[in-house]
C-alpha positions as CSV (number, residue, x, y, z in Angstrom):
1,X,14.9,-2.7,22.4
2,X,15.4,-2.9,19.0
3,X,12.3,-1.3,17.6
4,X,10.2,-1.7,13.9
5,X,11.4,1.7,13.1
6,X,14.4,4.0,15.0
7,X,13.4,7.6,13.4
8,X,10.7,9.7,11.8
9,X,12.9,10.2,8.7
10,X,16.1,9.4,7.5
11,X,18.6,12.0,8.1
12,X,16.4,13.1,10.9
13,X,18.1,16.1,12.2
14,X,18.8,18.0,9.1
15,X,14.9,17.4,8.4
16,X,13.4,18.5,11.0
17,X,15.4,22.0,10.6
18,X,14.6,22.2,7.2
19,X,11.1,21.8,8.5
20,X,11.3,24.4,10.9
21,X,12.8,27.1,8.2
22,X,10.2,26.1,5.7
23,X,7.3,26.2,8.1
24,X,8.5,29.7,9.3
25,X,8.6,31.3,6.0
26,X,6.0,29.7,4.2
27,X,3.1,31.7,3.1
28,X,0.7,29.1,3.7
29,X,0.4,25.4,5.0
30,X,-2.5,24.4,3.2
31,X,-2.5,22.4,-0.1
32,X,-0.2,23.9,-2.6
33,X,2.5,23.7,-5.0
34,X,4.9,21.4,-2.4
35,X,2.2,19.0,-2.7
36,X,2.1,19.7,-6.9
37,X,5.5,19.4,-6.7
38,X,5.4,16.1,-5.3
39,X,3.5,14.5,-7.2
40,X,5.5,15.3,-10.1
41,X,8.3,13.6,-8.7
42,X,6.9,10.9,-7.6
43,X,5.3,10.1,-10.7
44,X,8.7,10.3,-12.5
45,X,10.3,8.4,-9.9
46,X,7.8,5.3,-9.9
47,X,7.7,5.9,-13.6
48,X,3.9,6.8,-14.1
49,X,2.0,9.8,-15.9
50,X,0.0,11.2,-12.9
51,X,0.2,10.9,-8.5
52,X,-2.7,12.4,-6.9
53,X,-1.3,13.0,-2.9
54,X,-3.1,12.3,-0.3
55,X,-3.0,12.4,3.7
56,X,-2.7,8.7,4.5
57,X,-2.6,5.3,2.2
58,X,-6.2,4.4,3.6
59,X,-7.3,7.6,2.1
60,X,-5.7,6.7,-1.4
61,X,-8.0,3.3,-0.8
62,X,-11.1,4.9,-0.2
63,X,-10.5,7.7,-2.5
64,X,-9.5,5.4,-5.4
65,X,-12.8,3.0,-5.0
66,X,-14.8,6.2,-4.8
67,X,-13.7,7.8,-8.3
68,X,-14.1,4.6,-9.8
69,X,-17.8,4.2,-8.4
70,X,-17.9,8.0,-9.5
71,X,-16.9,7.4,-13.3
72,X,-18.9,4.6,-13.9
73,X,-16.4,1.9,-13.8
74,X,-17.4,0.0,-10.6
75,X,-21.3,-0.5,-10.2
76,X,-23.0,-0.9,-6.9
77,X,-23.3,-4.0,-5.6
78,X,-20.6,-4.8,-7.7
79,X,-18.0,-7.9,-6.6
80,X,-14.7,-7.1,-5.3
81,X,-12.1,-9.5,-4.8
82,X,-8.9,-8.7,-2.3
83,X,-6.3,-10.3,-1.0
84,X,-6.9,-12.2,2.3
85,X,-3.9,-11.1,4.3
86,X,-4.0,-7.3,4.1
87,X,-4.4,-4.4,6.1
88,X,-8.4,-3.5,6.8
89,X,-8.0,0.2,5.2
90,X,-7.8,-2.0,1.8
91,X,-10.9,-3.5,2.6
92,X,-13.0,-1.2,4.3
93,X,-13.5,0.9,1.5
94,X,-15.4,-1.8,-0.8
95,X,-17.9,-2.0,2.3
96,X,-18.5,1.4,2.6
97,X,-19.0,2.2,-0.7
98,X,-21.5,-0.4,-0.9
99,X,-19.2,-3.0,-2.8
100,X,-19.2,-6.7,-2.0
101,X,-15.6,-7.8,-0.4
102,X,-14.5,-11.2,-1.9
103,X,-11.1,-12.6,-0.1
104,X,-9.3,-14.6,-1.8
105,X,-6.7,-17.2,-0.1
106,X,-3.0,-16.5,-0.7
107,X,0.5,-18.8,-1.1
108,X,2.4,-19.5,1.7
109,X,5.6,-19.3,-0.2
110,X,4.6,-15.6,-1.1
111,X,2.0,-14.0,1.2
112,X,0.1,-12.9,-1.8
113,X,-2.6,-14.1,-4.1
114,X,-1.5,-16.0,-6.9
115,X,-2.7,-16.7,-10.2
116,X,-3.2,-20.4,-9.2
117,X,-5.4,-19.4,-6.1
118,X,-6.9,-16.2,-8.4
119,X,-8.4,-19.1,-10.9
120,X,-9.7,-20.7,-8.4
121,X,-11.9,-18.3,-6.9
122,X,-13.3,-17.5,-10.5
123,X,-14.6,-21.3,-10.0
124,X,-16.6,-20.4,-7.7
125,X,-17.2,-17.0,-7.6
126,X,-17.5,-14.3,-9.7
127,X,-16.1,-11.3,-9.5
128,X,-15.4,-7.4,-11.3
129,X,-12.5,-6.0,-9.6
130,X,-9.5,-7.3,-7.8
131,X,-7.5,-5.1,-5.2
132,X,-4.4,-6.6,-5.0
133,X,-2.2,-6.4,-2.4
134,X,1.6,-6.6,-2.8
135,X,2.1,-7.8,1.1
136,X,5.7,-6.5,2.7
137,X,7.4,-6.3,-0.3
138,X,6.3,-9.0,-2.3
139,X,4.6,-10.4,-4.7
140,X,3.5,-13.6,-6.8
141,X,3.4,-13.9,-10.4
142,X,1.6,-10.8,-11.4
143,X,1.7,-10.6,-14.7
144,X,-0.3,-13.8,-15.0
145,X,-3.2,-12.4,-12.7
146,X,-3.2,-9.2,-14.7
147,X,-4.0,-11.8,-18.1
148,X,-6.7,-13.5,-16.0
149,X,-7.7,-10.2,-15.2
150,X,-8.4,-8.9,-18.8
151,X,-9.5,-11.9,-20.3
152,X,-12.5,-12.0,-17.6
153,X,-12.8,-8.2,-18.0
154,X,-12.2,-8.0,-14.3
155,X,-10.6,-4.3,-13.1
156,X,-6.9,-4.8,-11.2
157,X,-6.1,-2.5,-8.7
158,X,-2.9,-2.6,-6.8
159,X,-2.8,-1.7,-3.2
160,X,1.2,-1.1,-2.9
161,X,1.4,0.3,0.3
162,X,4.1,-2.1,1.6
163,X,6.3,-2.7,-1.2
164,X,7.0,0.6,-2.8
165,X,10.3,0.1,-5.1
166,X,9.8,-3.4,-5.4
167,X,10.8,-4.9,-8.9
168,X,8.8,-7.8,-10.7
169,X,10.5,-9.0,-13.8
170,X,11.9,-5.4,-14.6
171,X,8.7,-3.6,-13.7
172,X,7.9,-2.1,-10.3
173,X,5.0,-3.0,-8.3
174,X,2.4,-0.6,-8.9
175,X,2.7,-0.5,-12.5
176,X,0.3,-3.5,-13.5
177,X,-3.1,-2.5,-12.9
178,X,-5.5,0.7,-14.0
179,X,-4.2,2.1,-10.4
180,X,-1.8,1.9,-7.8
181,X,-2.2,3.0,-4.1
182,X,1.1,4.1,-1.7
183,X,1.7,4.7,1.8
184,X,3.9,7.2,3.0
185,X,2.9,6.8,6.7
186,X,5.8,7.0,9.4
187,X,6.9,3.5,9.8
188,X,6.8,2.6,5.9
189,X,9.6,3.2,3.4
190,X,8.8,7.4,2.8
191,X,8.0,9.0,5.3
192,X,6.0,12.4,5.3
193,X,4.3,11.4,9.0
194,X,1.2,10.9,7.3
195,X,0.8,10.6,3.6
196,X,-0.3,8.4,1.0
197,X,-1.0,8.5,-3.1
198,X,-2.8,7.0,-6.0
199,X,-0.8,6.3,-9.1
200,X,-2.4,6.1,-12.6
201,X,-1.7,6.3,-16.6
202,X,-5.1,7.2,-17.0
203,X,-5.8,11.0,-16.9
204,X,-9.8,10.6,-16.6
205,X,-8.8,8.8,-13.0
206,X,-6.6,11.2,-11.9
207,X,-8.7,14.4,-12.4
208,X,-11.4,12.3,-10.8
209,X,-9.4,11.6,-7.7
210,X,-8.5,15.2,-7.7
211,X,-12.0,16.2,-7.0
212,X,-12.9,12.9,-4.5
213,X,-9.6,14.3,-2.4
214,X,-11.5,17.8,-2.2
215,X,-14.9,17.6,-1.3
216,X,-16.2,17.3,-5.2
217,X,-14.9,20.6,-6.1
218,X,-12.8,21.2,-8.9
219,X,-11.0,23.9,-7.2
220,X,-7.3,22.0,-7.4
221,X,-7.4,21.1,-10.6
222,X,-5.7,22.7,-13.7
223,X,-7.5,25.9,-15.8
224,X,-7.5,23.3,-18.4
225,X,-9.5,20.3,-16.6
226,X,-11.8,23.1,-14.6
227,X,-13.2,24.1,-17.3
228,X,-13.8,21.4,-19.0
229,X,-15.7,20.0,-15.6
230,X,-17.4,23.1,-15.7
231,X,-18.5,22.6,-19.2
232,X,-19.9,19.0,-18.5
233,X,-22.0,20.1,-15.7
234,X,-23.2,23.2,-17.3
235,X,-21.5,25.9,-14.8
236,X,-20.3,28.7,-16.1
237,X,-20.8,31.0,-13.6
238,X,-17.3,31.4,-11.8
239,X,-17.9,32.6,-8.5
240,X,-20.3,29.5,-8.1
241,X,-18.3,27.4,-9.8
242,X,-15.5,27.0,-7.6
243,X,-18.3,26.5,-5.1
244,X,-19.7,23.7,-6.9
245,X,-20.2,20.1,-5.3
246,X,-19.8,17.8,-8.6
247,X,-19.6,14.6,-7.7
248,X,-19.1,12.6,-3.8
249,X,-16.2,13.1,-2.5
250,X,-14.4,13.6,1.0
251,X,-11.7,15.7,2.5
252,X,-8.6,13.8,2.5
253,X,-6.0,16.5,1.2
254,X,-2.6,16.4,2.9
255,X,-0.9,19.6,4.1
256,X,2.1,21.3,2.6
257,X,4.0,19.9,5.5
258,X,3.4,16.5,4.0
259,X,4.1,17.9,0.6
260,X,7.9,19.2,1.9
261,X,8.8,16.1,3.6
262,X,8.0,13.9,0.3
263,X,10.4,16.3,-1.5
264,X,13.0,16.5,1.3
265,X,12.8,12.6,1.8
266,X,12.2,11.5,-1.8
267,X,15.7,11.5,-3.5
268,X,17.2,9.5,-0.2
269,X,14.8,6.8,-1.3
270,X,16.9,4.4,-3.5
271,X,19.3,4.5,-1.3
272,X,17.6,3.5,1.7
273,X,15.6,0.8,-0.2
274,X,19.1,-0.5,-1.0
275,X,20.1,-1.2,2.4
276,X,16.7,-2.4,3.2
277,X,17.5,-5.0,0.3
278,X,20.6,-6.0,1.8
279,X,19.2,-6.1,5.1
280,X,16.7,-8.6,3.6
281,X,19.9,-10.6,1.6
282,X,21.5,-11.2,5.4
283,X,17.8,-11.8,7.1
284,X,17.5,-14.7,4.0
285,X,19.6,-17.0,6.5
286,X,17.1,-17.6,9.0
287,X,15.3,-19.6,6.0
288,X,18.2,-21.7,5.4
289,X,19.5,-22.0,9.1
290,X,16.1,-23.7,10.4
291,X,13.3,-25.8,9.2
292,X,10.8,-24.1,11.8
293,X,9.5,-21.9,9.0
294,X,7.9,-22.2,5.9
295,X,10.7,-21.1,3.3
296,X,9.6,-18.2,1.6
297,X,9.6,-17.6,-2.4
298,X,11.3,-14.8,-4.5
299,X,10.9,-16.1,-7.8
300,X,10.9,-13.1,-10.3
301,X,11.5,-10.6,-8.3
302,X,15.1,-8.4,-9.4
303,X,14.4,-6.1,-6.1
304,X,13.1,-6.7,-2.6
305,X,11.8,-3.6,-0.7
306,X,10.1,-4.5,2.4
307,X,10.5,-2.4,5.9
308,X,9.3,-5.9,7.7
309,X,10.6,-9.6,7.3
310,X,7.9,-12.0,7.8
311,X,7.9,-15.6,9.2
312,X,5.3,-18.1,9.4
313,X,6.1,-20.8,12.1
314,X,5.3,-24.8,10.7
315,X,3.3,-25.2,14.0
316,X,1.3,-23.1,16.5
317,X,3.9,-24.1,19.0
318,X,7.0,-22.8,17.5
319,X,5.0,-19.6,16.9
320,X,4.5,-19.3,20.8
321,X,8.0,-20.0,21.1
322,X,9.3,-17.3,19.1
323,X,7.4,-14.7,20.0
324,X,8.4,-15.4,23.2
325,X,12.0,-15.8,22.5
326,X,12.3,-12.7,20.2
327,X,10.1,-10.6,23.1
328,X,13.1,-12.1,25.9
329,X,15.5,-10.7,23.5
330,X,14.1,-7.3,23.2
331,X,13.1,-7.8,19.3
332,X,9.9,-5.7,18.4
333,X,7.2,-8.3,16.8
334,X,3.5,-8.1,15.4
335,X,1.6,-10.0,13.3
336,X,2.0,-10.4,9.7
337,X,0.1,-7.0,8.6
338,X,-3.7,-7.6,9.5
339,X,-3.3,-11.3,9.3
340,X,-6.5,-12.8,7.7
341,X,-9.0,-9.6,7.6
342,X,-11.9,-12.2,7.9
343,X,-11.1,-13.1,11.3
344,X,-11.5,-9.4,12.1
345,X,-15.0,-7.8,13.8
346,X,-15.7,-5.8,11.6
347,X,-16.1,-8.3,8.5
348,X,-18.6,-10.5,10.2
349,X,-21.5,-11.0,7.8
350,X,-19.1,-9.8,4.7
351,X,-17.7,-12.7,3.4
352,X,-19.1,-13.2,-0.3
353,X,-19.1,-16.8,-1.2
354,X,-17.2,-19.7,0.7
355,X,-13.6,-19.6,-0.6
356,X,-11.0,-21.7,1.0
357,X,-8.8,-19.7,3.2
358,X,-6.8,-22.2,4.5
359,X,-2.9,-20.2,4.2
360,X,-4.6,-17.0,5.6
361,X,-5.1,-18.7,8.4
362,X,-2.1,-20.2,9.1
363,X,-0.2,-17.0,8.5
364,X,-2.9,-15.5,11.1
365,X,-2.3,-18.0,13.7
366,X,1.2,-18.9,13.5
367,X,3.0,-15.5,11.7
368,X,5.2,-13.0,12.5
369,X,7.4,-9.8,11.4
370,X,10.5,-7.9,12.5
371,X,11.5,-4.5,11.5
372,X,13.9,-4.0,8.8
373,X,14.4,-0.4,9.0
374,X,17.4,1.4,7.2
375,X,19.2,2.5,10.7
376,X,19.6,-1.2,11.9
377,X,23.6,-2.0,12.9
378,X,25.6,-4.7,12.2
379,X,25.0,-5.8,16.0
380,X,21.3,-5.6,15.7
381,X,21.1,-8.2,12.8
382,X,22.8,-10.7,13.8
383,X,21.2,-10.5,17.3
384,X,18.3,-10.8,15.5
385,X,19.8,-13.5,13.5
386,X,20.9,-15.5,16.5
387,X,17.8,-15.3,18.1
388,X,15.6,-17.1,15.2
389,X,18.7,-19.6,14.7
390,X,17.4,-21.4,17.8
């Protein structure tokens, strides 16, 4: 069976027994400075000022659309639109914190919204936030939804989960709007098991998120920032100070297990986004070798990192008969991430406005994806290959 993903983590041995050493001397395994230190790093890796760590990427969502509701800068009630193929962790979080979800339909070149399709929503419907998701890897042509977005005074998020290390026009994904969210679950491009992080410029955001990740306390944030939380809200006693709830929050802090892994696994990252790249360069055939699919669109993009290659079938027939063909073959298959969230149970009733979501659905009804994990052989590729060149 040749699986979405082969190992926990690359280099998997020596891992795990750098695990084992650093869980049997640590002093502690609750947040600490492995999880400080990782945030450094991956801030200077994905070339922002500040990472706030998390224990998954749905956490980063909920966290993120919290602090934001927190600060002022999303209103209840207030309008939010997403992209309409996505996973239901980037969604959920603008129903439960009392938001209203607005999905917007996406290309089928692409997978993601586009400006074209972004404009017109705003016809119909208006809206104060977009969560934009960068789906597998790619994207369409961000910087001109992030214009739309400040000429309408509309807030850009960027859920980023599946494309970490993907490069738009010389920028990575992740570095157009206020924030940024990351996965660094198991199956995805980093992986600490569980694990996910908000990436921001703004330092307001970030001490914000530091305090949503820990119950409202300020307790993990610097001398500096504490006190000056302390000083806002008037507390200057310090044994109830760093028992202070200040503002809603959860517990979503990772562990320093997590926090070891991200610096263990970090610095193999480029590489294995490389191969992943190339895997995606030798996967580009199936496009060219059959008309069964609708082509798919690259246009801007310097680097491709995806750890799943999508296909949408031109019919609802050729979808049945590659899933069955690739299943036969022993080819692991799902849907193309969440497919359209709308169809979902959980969104019944959610919908704002009646925007067409015609390409969500096809992708839902006719779509696919196969691993592209960094362990895949030769062999494996073009048996994959072969298999779709029916």
């Amino acid at each position: 069976m040749i699986r979405l993903m082969k190992s926990t983590f690359i280099e998997e041995h020596s891992t795990k027994k750098a695990l084992c050493d650093f869980i049997m001397n640590a002093d502690k395994l609750s947040i600490g400075e492995q999880c400080d230190l990782f945030e450094k790093n991956f801030s200077a890796w994905q070339k922002r000022e500040y990472t706030v760590f998390f224990n998954s990427g749905s956490s980063a969502n909920l966290a993120l659309i919290q602090a934001l509701i927190n600060q002022g800068r999303i209103k209840a009630g207030a309008r939010v639109g997403f992209s309409a193929v996505t996973w239901a962790t980037n969604v959920m979080p603008i129903i439960q914190m009392g938001c209203n979800p607005v999905a917007i339909d996406v290309e089928l070149g692409t997978l993601n919204i586009s400006s074209k399709k972004l404009l017109k929503c705003l016809k119909t419907t208006t809206i104060d936030c977009l969560f934009l998701t960068h789906l597998l890897g790619f994207c369409d042509d961000v910087e001109e939804i992030k214009a739309i977005c400040e000429e309408n005074n509309i807030l850009l998020l960027e859920d980023n989960c599946e494309s970490m290390g993907t490069i738009y026009k010389g920028k990575k994904l992740g570095n157009y709007g206020l924030a940024s969210t990351f996965s660094t679950y198991v199956g995805h491009h980093l992986s600490t098991v569980e694990g996910g992080l908000v990436c921001t410029d703004d330092e307001e955001l970030a001490i914000m998120l530091k305090m949503v990740r820990a119950h409202g306390w300020d307790r993990n944030l610097t001398p500096k920032d504490r006190t000056s939380v302390r000083k806002k809200y008037d507390m200057f006693d310090e044994f109830f100070g760093q028992y202070t709830f200040y503002v809603l929050g959860f517990n979503l802090r990772p562990t320093e297990i997590n926090g070891f892994l991200g610096n263990k696994q970090l610095p193999l990252l480029d590489k294995t986004l490389k191969i992943r790249f190339d895997n995606f360069k030798e996967f580009s055939q199936i496009y060219s070798k059959s008309d069964h699919f609708f082509p798919l669109c690259v246009d801007g993009i310097d680097f491709i990192s995806n750890f799943a290659l999508p296909l949408v079938c031109r019919t609802k027939d050729l979808f049945r008969k590659y899933i069955d063909s690739m299943v036969e073959a022993r080819i692991e298959v799902r849907p193309i991430v969440g497919g359209s969230i709308v169809k979902h149970p959980f969104f019944k009733n959610c919908h704002i406005g009646r925007n067409d979501l015609s390409n969500a659905d096809i992708i839902h009804e006719q779509g696919f994806y196969f691993g592209n994990n960094a362990e895949l052989t030769k062999e494996e590729r073009q048996h994959i290959i072969r298999t779709l060149c029916i």
